[in-house]
KOLMIDO-390696 format. One record per residue: x negated, y, z of N, C-alpha, C, O in turn. Coordinates in steps of 0.001 Angstrom, whole numbers, plus 500000, padded with zeros to 6 digits. Atoms other than C-alpha are relative to their C-alpha. Last residue first. Layout:
XYZXYZXYZXYZ;...
END
This chain:
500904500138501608251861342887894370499232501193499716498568501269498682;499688499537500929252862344156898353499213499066498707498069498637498855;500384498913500554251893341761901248500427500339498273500524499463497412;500861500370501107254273339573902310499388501202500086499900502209500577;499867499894501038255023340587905781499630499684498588498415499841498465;501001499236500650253166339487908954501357500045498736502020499008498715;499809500361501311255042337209911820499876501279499281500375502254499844;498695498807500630253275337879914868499943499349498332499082498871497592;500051500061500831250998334768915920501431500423499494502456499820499175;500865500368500818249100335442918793500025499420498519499043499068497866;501075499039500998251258338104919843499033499123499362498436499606498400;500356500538501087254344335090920742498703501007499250498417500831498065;500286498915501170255051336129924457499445498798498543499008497654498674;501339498565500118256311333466925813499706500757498995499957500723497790;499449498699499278260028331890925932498870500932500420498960502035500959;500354499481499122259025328444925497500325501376500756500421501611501961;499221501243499288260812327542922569499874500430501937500761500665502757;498410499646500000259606330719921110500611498899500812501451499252501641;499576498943499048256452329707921933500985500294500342501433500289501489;500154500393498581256394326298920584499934501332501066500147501278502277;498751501002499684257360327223917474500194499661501159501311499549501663;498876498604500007254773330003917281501364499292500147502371499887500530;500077499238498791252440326720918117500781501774500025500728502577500957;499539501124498899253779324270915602499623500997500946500622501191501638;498309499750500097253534327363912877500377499047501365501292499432502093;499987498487499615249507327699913870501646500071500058502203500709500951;500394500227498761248809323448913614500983502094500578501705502314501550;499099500849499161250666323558910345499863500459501468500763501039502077;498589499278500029248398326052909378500905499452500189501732500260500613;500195499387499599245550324182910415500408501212500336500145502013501232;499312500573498880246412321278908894500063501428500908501157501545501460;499051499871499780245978323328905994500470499532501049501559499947501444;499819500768500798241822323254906153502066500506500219502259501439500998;498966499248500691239856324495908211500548499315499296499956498274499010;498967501057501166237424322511910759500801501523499251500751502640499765;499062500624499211234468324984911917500963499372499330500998499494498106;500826501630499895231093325854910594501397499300500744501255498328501485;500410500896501090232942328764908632499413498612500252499301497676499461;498844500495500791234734330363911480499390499090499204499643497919499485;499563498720501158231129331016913374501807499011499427502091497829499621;500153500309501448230609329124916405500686500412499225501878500637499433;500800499091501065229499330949919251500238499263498988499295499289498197;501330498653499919232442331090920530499049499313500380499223498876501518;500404500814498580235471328297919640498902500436499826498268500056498842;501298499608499382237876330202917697499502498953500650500194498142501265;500035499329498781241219328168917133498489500437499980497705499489500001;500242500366498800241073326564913494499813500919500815499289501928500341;500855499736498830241381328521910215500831499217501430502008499402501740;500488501578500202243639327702907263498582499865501207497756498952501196;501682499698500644245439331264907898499960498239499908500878497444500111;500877499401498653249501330862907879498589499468499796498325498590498974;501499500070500106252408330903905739499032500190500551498943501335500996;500505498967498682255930329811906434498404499914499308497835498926498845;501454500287500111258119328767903409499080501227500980499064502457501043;499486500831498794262077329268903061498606499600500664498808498905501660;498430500798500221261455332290901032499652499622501237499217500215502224;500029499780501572257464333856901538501253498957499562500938497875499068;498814501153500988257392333719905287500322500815498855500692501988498826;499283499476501293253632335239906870501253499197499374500993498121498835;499241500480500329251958334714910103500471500550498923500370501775498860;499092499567500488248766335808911660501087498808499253500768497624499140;499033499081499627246880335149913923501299500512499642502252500982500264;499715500585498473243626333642912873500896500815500426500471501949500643;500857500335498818243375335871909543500712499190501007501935499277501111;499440499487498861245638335883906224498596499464501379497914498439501377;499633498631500133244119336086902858500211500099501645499620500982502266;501463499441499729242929332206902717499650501149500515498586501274501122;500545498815500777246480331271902650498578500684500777498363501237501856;500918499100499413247986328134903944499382500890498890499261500603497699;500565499856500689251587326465903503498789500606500431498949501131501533;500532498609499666254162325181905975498936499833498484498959498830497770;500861500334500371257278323224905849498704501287499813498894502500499725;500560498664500056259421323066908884498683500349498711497569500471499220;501095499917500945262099320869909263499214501039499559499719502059499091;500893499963498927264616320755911760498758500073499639497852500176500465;500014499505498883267371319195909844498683499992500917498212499033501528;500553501274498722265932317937906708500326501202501154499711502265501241;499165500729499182267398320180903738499941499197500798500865498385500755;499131499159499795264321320624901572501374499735500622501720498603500283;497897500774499980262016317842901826500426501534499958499605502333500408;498989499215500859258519319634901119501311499850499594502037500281498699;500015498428500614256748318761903857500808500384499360501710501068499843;498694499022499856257539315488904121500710501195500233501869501604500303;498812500464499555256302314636901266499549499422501520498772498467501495;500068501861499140253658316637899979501211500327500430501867501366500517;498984499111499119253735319690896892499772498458500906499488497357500435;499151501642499665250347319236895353500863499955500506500535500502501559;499069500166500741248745322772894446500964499172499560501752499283498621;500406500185501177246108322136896454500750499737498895500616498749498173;501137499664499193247884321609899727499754499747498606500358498860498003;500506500287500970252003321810899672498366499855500248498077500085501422;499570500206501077254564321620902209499268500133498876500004499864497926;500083498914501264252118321126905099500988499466499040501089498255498847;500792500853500726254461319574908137499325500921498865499922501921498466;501137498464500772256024321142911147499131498765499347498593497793499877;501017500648500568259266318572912774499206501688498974499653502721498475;500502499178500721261683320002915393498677499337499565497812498958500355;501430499349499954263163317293916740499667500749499248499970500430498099;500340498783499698267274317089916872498505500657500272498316501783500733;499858499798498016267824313622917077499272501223500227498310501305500990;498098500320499237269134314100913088499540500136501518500086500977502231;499260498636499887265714316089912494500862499190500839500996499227502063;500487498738498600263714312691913714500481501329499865500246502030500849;499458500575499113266289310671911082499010500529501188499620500704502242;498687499662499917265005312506908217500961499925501467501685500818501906;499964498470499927261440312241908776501165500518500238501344501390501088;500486499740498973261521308585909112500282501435500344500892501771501359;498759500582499101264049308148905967499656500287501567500570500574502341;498723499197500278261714310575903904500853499690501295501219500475502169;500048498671499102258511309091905641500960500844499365500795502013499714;500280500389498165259346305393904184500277501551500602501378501883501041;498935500514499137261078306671901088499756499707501326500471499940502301;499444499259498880257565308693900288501484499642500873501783500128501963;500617499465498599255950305284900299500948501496500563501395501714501689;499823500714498795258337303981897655499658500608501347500420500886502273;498922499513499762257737306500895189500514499682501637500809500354502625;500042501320499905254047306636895196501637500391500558501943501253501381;500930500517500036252553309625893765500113498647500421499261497801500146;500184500319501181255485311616892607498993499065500152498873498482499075;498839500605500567255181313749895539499393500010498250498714500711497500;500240498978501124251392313877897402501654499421499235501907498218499181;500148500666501239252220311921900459500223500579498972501411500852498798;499178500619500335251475314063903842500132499302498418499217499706497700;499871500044501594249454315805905643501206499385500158501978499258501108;501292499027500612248716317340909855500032499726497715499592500557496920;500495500434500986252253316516911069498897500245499017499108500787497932;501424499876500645253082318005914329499522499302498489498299499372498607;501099500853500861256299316930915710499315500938499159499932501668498384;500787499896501227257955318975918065499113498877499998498424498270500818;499679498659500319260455318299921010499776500170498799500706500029498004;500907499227500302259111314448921771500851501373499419501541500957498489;499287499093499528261139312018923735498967501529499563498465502277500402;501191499654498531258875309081923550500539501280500405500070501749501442;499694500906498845261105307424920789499426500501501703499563500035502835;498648499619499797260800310599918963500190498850501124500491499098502292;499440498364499745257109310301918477501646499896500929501768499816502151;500459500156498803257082306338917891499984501586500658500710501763501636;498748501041498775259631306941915098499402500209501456500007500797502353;499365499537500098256245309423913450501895499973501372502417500625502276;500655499242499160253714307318913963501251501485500448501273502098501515;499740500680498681255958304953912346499431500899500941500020500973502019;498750500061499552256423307150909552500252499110501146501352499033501693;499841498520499356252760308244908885501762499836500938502123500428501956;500918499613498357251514304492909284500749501341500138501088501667501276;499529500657498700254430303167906691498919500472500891499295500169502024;498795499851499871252905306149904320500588499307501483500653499867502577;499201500636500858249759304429904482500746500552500294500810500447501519;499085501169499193246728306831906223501185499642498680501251500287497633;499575501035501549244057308661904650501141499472500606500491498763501373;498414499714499832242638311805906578501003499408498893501552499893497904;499966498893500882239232310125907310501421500354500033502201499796500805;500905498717500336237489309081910299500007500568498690499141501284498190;500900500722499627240866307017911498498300501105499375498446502327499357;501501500120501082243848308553910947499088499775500520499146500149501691;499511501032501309247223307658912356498772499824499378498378498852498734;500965500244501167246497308502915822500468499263499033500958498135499088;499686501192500431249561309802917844498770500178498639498674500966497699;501004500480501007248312312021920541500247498542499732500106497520500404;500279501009500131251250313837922669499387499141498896500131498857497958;500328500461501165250941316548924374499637498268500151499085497486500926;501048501263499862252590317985927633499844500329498183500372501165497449;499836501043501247254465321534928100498875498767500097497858498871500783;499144499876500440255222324020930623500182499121498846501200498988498167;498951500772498652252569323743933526501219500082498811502177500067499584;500041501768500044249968324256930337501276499616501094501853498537500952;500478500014498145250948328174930001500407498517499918501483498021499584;498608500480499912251024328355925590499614499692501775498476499331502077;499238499433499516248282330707924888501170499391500360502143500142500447;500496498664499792246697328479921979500792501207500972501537501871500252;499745499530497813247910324878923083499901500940499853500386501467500855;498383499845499354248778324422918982500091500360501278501062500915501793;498795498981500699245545325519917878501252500126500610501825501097501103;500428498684499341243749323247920565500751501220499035501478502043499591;499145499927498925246006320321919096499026501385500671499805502265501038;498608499982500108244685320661915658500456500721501334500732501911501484;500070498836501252240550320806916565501718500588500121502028501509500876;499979498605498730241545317937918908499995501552499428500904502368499585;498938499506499189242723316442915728500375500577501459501352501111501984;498883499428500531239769317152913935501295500067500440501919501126500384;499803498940499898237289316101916103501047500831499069501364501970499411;500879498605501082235630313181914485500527501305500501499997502197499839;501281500104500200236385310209917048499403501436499107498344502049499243;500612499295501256239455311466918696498576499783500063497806500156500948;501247499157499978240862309109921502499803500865498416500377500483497397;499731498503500565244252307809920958499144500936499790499326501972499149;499369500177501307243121303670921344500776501547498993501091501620497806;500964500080500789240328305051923504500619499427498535500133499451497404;500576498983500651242211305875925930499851500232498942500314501223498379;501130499265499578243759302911926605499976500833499486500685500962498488;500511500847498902247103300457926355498770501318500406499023501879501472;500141499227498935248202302242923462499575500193501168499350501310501634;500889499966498697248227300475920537499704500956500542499076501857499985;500304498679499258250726300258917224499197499524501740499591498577502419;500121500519498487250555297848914407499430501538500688498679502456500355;500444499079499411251918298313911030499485499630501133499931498530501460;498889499521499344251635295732908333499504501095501394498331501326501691;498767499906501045249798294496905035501152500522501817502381500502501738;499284501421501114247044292724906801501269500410499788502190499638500056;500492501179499898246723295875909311500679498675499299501818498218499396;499423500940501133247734299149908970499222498380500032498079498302499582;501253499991500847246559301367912490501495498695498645502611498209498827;499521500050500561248661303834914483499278499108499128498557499776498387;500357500022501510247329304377917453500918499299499272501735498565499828;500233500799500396249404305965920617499081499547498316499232500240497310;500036500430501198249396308168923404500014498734499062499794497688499673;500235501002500579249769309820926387499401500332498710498912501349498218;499199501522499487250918312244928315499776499008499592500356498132500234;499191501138500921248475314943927698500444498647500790499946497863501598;499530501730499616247755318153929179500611499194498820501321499451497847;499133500647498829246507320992927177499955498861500618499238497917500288;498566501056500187243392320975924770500975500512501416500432500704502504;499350499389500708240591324149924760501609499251500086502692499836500053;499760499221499441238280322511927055501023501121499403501121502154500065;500341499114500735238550319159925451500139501834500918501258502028501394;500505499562499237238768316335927882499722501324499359498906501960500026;499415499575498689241835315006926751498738500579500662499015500836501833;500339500683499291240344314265923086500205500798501308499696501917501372;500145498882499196242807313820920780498860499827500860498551498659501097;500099499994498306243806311552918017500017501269500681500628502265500295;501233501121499282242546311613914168500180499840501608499178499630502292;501502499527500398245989313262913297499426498710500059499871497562500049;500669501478500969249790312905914110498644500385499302498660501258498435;500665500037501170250515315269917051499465499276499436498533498637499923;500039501303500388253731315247919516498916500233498688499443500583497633;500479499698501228254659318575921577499003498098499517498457497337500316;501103501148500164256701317420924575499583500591498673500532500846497931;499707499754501909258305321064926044498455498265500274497505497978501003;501356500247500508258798320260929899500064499705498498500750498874497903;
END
């Protein structure tokens, strides 16, 4: 049983698009420290939809009897969290026996040294126990950390391109590229729907998860650069 592990706004298990889920946990900062809760629902729940959004990308075509999910809330109704929240959310992952990690951002480099040490050393030490980690390596011309570690066993950093459709895949070097579009959800148009890079994260975590799996992968053939 593949554990797929996503750090967002939550999940919400009733989503008609989501897989199973095993759990979860929040992630919140409190008077200067971390605190994690799990006890209910409602402490992993998704209030705004964005990280169900996520995790329906990643279930796309994957046969549910073959994998769980697991919803680690770091963000709350915006996509802000402290460093120490992304990297505990992170530990708590691996501790739970998680395959892939999911990582929807990350800490703009150069922007706070310290913080990216937290999710360097976190990040680092979920390759060593062999998890496959998917993070954006850059978003608005910002390269994030831990995205853009180079050398992290297991590490996956992704990028998004406006150019490419729902589907597709593209590697430009060590760098995976993929649309900024969310999973269809009929009748609503692409444009009234989340986008954004997580969203290419969300698309590499689920071609990751195929292959792992051993299913077909057509929903997200890897694409060529296109010519200059």
């Amino acid at each position: 049983m593949l554990r797929i592990a996503i750090l967002d706004t939550g999940i919400n298990p009733a989503h008609r698009q989501v897989g199973p889920l095993a759990g979860g946990v929040r992630v919140s900062w409190i008077d200067g420290r971390v605190r994690l809760t799990g006890n209910r629902r409602a402490d992993w729940g998704d209030e705004i939809g964005h990280g169900t959004a996520v995790a329906a990308t990643v279930c796309d075509g994957l046969p549910p009897e073959a994998f769980t999910l697991l919803s680690v809330r770091v963000f709350g109704r915006r996509m802000d969290a402290p460093p120490e929240c992304l990297a505990a959310g992170v530990r708590w992952a691996v501790g739970q026996g998680a395959d892939l990690v999911n990582l929807s951002a990350g800490v703009p480099a150069g922007s706070d040294p310290a913080g990216e040490a937290v999710v360097r050393d976190a990040w680092a030490a979920a390759g060593e126990a062999g998890v496959t980690l998917v993070a954006p390596r850059a978003s608005h011309d910002a390269l994030l950390i831990p995205g853009a570690l180079a050398g992290v066993a297991g590490a996956i950093g992704v990028e998004a391109d406006t150019e490419l459709d729902y589907g597709q895949l593209a590697r430009r070097g060590e760098v995976l590229v993929a649309p900024p579009w969310a999973r269809p959800l009929p009748p609503l148009p692409r444009e009234k729907n989340f986008s954004g890079v997580s969203f290419a994260v969300a698309a590499v975590t689920n071609r990751v998860a195929g292959v792992r799996l051993g299913v077909a992968t057509a929903h997200f053939p890897v694409e060529p650069k296109p010519a200059p």
